[in-house]
N, C-alpha and C positions, 0 to 999 in steps of 0.2 A: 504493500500500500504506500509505503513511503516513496517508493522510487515513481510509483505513478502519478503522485501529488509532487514529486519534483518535477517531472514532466509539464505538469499541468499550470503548475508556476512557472516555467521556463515559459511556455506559449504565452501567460499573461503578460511577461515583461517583453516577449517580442512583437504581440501587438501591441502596446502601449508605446513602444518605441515609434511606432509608425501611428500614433495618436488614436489609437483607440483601444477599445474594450473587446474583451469573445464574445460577450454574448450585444455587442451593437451598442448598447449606452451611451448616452453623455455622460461626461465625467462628472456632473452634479447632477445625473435623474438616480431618484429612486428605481428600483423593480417595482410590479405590479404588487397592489397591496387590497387585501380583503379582510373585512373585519365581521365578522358574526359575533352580533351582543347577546347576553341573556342567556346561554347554551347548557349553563347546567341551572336544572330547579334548585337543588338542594346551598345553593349558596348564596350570598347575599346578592352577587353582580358576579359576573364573568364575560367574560370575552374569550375568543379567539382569535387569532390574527393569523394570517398566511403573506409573507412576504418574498415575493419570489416564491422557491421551495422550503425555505423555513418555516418553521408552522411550528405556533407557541399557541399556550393557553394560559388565560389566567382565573382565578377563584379569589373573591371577597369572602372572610367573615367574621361577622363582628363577637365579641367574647367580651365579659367583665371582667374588670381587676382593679388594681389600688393603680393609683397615679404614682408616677417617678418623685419622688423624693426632692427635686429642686421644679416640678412642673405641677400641685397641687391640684390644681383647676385646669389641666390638658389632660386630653385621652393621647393615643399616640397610632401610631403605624406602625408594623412589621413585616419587613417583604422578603420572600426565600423565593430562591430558585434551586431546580430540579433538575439535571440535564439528564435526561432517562436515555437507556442504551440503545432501545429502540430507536432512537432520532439518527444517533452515529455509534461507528464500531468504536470511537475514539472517548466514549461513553462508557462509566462504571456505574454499578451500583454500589450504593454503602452511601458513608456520610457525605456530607458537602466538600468537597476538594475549591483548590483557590479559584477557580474560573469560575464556580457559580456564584462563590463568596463573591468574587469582584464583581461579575452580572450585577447580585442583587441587590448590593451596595451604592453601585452606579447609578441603579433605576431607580433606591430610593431616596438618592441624594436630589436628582432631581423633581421628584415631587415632594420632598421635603425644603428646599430650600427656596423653589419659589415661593412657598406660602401659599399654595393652591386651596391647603384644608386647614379651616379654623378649627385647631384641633378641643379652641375651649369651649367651642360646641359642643363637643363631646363628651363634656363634665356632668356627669350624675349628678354626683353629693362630691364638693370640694375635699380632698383629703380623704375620700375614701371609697368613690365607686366613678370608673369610669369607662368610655369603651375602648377597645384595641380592636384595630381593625387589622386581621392578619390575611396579605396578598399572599397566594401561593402564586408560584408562575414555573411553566413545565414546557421543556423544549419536547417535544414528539417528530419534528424531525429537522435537521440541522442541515442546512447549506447557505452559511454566514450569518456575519449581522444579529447575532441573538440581542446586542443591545437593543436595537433600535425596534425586535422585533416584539422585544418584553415590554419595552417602555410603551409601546402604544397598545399593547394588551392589557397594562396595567391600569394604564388613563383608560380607556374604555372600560373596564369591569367598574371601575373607581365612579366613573359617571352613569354607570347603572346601579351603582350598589344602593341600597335600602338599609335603613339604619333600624334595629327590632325596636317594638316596643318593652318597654321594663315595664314590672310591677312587682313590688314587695322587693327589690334589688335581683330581681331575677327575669331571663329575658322572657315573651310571650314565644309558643314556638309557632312559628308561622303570621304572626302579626306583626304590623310596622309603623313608625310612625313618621315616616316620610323618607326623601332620597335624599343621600348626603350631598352636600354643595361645596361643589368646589369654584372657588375666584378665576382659577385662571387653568390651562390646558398645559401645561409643560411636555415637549416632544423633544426625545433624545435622536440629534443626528450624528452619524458614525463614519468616518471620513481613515480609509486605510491612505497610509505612504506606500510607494513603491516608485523605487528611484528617485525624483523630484514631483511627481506625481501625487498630486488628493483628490482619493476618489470617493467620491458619498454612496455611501451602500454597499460594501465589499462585498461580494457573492466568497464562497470557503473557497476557491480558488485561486485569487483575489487575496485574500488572509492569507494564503499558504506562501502567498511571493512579498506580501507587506515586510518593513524593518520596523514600522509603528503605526499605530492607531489612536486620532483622537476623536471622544467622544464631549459634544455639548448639548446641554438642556435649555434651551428658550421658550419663551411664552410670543403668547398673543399681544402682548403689549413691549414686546424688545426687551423683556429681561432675561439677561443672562443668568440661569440659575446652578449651574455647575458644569466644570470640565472633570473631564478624566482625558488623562494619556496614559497609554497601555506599550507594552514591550521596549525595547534598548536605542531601536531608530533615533536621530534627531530628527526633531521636528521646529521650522523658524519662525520666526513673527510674521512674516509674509502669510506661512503656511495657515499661522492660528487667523489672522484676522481673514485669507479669504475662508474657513473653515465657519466661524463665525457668519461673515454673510449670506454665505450657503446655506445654514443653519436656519439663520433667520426668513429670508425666502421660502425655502422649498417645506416648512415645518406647517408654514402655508395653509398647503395641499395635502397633509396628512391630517390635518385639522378638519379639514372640509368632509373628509369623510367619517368622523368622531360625530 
């Protein structure tokens, strides 16, 4: 396998040389993106996403507990990712290894730090009941991009979730008392290096020839809400701010379909 993903990187870096991509792209389009909301009953919100041939899923649900210790009157978030073997052979089972850790890390930086969700809405009883709303997110099958493919799985379950109703500090099961609101749409774009090269949407072939990967989270209103840079490549100030406005543009037309 390994020799035929060298291969496969080798042809990425010889069309790029001659200015293009295998599978035809602009070097700032997305692949084709579909989103199926609502797709499991049993959770509070979920999504699906299929990008290109990635295809991620994600699940809301919301649970009670005590508030953080310096956040009395906030509920919070928690987001895991799953990369099941069934997606790629390069897929374990067992516990979380560092690539999901950094996934889901990445994904909830950016819906944490725009301030998309007023988490003190979330507050029960101040200092002692509040909700958590735990994302799960599951790669089922991998050909790149799992950022950007969670991040907007994530935002859509988040924008269908339902938040339960409580009574006597316990949830009702099956009743609700409204949809949680979020401010703003935060959309992670994922932008591989190869050679001098930034390309938005790396396809896993595309990954297999990159020296680096940055990823940004923007809103609907120009805020930039987190970077990640991934692997040993340099990456320049040219590279981040056209990355940036690629970002902001094309985050666009993932929105329109949210």
């Amino acid at each position: 396998m390994s020799i035929i993903w060298e291969l496969r990187a080798d042809k990425v870096i010889s069309a790029l040389k001659e200015g293009k991509r295998l599978d035809e792209r602009a070097f700032d389009q997305y692949r084709e993106i579909k989103i199926a909301k609502d797709v499991y009953k049993n959770a509070d919100g979920s999504a699906r996403v299929v990008l290109g041939e990635t295809d991620v899923v994600a699940g809301v649900k919301f649970v009670l507990g005590e508030p953080y210790p310096d956040m009395q009157d906030e509920g919070s978030i928690c987001i895991g990712a799953e990369l099941l073997p069934l997606a790629s052979p390069a897929f374990e089972s067992g516990p979380p290894d560092k690539e999901s850790i950094e996934l889901a890390r990445v994904v909830d930086r950016g819906l944490r730090e725009s301030k998309a969700i007023d988490f003190k809405k979330l507050c029960i009883k101040e200092g002692e009941l509040v909700y958590l709303a735990f994302v799960d997110l599951y790669a089922i099958n991998f050909d790149g991009n799992l950022f950007d493919a969670c991040s907007i799985a994530a935002l859509a379950s988040l924008l269908e979730a339902k938040i339960p109703k409580v009574e006597e500090n316990k949830i009702v099961a099956g009743e609700y008392k409204g949809k949680l609101s979020l401010s703003r749409k935060p959309v992670l774009s994922t932008f591989a290096k190869i050679g001098t090269n930034m390309l938005l949407d790396p396809s896993l072939a595309e990954e297999k020839a990159m020296q680096a990967r940055f990823s940004v989270a923007t809103t609907e209103d120009d805020m930039l809400a987190a970077f990640q840079k991934g692997l040993g490549g340099s990456i320049t100030k040219q590279d981040v701010d056209y990355c940036i406005d690629t970002a902001l543009k094309k985050s666009k037309e993932i929105r329109k379909l949210l």
